[in-house]
C-alpha positions in Angstrom: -78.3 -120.1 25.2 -81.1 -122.2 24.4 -82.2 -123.6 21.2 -84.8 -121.2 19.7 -88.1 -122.8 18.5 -87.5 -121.6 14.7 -84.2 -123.6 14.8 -86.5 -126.9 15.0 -87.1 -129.0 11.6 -90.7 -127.1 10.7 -92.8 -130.5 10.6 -91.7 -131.0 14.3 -92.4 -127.8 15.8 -95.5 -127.5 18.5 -97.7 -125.4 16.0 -97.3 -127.4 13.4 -97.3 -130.8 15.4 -101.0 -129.5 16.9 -102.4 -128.9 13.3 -101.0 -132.1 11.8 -102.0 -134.6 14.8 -104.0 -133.0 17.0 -103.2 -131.0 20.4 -103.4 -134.7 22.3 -100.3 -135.4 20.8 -98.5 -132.5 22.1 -96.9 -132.8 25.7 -97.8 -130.3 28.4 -94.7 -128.2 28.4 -95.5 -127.8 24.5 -99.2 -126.8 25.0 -97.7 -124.1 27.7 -95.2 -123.1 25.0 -97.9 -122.1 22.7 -99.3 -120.0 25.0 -95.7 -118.5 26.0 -95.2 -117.9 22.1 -91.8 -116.1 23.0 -88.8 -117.1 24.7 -85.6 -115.2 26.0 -82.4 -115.3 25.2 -81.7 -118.0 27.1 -84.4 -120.3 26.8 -87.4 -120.9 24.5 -91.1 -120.8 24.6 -91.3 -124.8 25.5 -87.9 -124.1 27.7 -89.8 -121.9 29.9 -92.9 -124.1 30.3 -91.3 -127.3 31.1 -89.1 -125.1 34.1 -92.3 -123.4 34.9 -93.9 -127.6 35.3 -91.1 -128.1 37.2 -91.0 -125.0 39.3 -94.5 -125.6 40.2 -94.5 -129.3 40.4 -96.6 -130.0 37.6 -99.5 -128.7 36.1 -102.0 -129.1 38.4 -100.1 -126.8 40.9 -98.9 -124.3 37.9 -102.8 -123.8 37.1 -103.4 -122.9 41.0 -100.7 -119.9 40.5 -102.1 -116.5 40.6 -101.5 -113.4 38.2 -99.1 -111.7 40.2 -97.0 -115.0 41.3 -97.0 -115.9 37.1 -95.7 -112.6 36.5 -93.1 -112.6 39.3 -91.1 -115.6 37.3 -88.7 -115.4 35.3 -89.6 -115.4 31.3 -93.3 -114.6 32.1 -94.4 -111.5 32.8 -98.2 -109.5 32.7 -98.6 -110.5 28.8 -97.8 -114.1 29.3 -99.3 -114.8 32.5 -102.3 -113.5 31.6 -102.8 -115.9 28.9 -102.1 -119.0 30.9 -104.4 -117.4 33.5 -106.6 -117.5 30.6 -106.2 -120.6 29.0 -106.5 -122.6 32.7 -109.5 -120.7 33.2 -110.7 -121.5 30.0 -110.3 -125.1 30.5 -112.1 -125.4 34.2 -115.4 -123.2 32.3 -115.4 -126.0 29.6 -115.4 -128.8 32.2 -118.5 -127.4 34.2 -120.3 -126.2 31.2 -120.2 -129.6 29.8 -122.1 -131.2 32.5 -124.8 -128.1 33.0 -127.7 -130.0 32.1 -126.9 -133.1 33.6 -128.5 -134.5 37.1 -126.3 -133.8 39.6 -127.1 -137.1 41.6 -123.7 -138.3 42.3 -120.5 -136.9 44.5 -118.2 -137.9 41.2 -120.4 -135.7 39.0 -120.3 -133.0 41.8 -116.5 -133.5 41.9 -116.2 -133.0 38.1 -118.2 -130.2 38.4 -116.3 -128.4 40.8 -113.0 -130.2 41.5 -110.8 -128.1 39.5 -111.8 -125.1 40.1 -111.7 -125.8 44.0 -108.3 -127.4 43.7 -107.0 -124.6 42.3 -107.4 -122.1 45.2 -104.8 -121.9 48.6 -107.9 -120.9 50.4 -111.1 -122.8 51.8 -114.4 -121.8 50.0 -117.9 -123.3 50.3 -120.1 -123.2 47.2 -123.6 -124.0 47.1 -125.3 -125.8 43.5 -129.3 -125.3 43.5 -131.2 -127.9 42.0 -134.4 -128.6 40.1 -136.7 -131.0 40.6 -134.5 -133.1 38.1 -131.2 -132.5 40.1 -130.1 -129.9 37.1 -128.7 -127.2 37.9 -130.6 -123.9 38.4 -127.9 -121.6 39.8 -124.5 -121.6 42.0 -123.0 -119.3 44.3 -120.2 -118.6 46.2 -121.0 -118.6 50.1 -117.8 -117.7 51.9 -114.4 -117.4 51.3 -112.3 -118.6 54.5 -108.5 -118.8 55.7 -106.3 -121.0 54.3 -107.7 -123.7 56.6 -110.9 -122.6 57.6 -114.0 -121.1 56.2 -117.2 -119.9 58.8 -120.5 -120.4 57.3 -123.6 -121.0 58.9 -126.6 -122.8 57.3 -129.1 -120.4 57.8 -127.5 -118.6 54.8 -127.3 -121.5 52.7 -130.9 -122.9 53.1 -131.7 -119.1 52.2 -130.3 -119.3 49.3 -132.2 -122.4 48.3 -135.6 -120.3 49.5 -134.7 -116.8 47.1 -134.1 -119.4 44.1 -137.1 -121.7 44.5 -134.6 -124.6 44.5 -135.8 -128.5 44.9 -132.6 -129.9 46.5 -129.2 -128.8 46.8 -125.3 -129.5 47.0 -123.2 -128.2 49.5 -119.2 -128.1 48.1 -116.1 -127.1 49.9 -112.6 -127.6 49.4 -109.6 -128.4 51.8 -106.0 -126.4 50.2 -104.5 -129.0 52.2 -105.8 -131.8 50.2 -106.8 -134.0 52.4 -110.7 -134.3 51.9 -111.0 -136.0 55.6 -114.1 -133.8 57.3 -112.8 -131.9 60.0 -115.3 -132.1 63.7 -116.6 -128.7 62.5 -117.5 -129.8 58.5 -119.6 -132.9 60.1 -120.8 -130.4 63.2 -122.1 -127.6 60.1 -123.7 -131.0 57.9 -125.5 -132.1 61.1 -127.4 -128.8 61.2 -127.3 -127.9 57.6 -129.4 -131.6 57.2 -131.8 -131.0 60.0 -132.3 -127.3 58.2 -133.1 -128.8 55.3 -135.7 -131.4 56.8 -137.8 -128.6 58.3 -138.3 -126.8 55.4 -138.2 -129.6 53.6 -135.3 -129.1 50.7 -133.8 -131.8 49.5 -130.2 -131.9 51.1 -128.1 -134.3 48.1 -124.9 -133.9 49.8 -122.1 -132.1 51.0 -118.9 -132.7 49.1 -115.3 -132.1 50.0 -112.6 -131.6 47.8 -109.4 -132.5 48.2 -106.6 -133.4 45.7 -105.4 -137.2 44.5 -103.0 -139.1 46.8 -101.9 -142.4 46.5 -103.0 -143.5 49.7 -106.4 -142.1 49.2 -109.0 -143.8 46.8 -110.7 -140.6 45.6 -109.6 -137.0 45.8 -113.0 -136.1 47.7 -115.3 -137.0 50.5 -119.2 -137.3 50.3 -121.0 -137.2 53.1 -124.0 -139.3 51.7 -121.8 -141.9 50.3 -120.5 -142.3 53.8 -124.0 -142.7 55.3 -124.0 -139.1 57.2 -126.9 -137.8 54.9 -130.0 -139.8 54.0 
């Protein structure tokens, strides 16, 4: 049986840790825990979250989890799953509404922007950000939802979007579930004719940005296609 949170000394349990010092100083599983709230017989609140971290291999993977698969493990269930569905959804909103008034005129801003919501899904979607004259942004949509591996969009749909809205310029984002943000032959085939779209009616294409997830191997956890020269 595991030890149950109210048989921790008061000054060291999550709750009171969070008020005292702050939630920075609380460790993941604990900041799960208080979410939790209840445990089982066997295990408690910050029991369950540190098996759910390690079920999922870490917290990055545990946030891309839907509903259903939350609820499906043990010492979860609809009540609790919907709060951490709520909480990592909480925390993705925070992250793009803190840059909404910002230019937009850089892939690491795009990334921030974007990146955790994108990482989150198993399947490919494209997303497009219209701009003002100032790079801000005016509006976002998403395009199409794909496969696991694929998504079909066409630019003609994209550069309408940017007509309807009045946009200056916009961003084109995407994500690979794989998380390998390498652009496939089709990605740079679509940018091509996305960029020549653009040029005729002449919209200011920033960039098309693809998001991956952080590997060792790989110096950044995305791929711009202006930074690497394919959009001028």
């Amino acid at each position: 049986m595991g030890t149950r949170i109210h048989d921790i000394p008061e000054e060291d349990r999550p709750r009171e840790r969070l008020a005292r010092l702050g939630p920075s100083a609380l460790s993941d599983a604990e900041l799960i825990g208080l979410f939790i709230h209840t445990g089982t017989k066997e295990e408690n609140a910050i029991q369950i979250a540190q098996r759910l971290l390690t079920e999922f291999n870490g917290l990055r993977q545990l946030s891309r989890r839907e509903i259903p698969e939350l609820m499906d493990t043990r010492g979860v269930g609809p009540a609790k799953a919907a709060l951490l569905g709520a909480a990592f959804e909480l925390g993705r909103r925070a992250a793009r509404e803190s840059l909404q008034d910002i230019p937009m005129d850089s892939p690491e801003l795009t990334f921030q922007f974007m990146g955790a919501e994108l990482q989150a899904l198993n399947h490919e979607e494209v997303h497009i950000l219209l701009l003002s004259t100032r790079l801000t942004l005016l509006r976002r949509e998403c395009v199409f939802q794909g496969s696991l591996n694929e998504s079909v969009a066409h630019p003609r749909e994209l550069l309408k979007k940017a007509l309807l809205h009045s946009a200056h310029a916009f961003i084109v984002v995407h994500n690979h579930p794989s998380g390998d943000p390498t652009p496939s032959t089709s990605d740079r085939e679509f940018t091509r004719r996305l960029r020549d779209g653009a040029e005729l009616l002449r919209l200011h294409f920033v960039d098309h940005v693809v998001i991956g997830h952080p590997a060792e191997h790989r110096a950044r956890p995305y791929f711009s296609f202006r930074e690497a020269g394919l959009i001028s």
